[in-house]
MARVEXKE-439350 format. One record per residue (C-alpha): residue in three letters; x, y, z. Coordinates in steps of 0.05 Angstrom, whole numbers, plus 32768, in hexadecimal, padded with zeros to 4 digits. Each point is the difference from the previous one (the first is absolute). Example, Ala and Ser with C-alpha at 12.3 -4.5 7.8 and 13.67 -1.06 7.14 Angstrom:
<bagus>
+------+------+------+------+
| type |   xx |   yy |   zz |
+------+------+------+------+
|  ALA | 80F6 | 7FA6 | 809C |
|  SER | 801B | 8045 | 7FF3 |
+------+------+------+------+
</bagus>
This chain:
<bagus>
+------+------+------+------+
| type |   xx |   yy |   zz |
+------+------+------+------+
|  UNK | 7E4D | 8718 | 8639 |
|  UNK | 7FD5 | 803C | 7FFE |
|  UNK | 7FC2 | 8000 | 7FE1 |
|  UNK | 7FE4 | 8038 | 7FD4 |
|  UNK | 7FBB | 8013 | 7FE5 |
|  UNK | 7FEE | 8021 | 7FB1 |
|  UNK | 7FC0 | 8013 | 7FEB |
|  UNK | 7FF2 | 801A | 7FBC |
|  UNK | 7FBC | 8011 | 7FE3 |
|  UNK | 7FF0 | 8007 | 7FC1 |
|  UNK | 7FC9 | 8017 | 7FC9 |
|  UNK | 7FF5 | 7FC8 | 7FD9 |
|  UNK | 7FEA | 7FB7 | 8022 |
|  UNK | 801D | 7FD9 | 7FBA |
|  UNK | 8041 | 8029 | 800A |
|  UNK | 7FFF | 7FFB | 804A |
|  UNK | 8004 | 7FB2 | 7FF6 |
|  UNK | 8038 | 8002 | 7FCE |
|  UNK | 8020 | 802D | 802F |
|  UNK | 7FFB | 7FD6 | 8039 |
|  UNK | 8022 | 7FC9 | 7FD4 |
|  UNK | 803A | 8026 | 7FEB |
|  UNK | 8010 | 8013 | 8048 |
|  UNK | 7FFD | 7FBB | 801E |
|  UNK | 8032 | 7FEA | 7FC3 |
|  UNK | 802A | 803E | 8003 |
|  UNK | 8019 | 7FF0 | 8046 |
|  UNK | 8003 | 7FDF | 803D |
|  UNK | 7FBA | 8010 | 801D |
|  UNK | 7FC5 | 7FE0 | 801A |
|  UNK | 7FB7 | 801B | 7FF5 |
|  UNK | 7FD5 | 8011 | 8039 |
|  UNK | 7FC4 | 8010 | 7FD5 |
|  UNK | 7FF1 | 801C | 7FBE |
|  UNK | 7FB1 | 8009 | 7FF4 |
|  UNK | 7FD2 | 802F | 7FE1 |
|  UNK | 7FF7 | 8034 | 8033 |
|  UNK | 7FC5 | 8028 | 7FE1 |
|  UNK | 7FE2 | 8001 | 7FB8 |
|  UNK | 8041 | 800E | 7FCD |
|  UNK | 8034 | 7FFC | 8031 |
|  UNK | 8032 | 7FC1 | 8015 |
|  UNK | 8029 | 800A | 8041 |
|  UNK | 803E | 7FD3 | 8012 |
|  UNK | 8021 | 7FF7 | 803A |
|  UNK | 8051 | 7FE1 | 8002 |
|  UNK | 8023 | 7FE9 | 803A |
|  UNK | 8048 | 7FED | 8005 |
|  UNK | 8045 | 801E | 800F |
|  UNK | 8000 | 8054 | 7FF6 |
|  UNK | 802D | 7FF9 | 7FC6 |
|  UNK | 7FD7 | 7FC9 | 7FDF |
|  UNK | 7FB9 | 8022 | 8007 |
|  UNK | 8027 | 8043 | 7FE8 |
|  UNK | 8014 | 7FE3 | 7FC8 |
|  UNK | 7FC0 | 7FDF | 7FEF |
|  UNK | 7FDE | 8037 | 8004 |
|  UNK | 8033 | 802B | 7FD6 |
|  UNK | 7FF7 | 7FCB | 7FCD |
|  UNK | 7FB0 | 800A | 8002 |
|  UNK | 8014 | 804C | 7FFF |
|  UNK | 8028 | 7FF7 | 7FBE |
|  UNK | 7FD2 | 7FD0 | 7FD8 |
|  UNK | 7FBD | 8019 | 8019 |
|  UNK | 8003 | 8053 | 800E |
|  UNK | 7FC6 | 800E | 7FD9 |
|  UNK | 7FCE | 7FDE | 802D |
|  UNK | 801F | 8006 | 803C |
|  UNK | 7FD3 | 8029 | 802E |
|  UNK | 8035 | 7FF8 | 8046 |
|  UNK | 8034 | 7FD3 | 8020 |
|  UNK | 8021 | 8002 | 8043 |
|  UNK | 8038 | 7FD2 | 8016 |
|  UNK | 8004 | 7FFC | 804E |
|  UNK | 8040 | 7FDE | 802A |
|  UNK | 7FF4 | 7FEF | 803E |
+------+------+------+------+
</bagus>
């Protein structure tokens, strides 16, 4: 199976955490990281099949647009 990468940052460390959680139960994906990356901001990083991490990350997109500051999903 291929393996894919998502990283999605974020504007708010409390939201980034709750984010984190809703992606991990939204789909099939495992967590590389997910961290404070500099005062106020939470970064998180998915790995998993392309159309599992996509759809994670849509589902971050959905529930959490307000404090998303970027996201990138990258296939292999």
């Amino acid at each position: 199976m291929y393996r894919s990468i998502g990283v999605i940052e974020l504007k708010s460390i409390p939201k980034g955490v709750e984010a984190a959680d809703a992606a991990l139960k939204s789909a099939g994906v495992d967590v590389v990281t997910a961290h404070p990356a500099c005062p106020g901001k939470y970064e998180i990083i998915l790995t998993g099949s392309i159309s599992n991490v996509q759809s994670a990350v849509d589902h971050v997109m959905g529930r959490f647009s307000d404090y998303v500051i970027d996201h990138s999903v990258m296939g292999r």
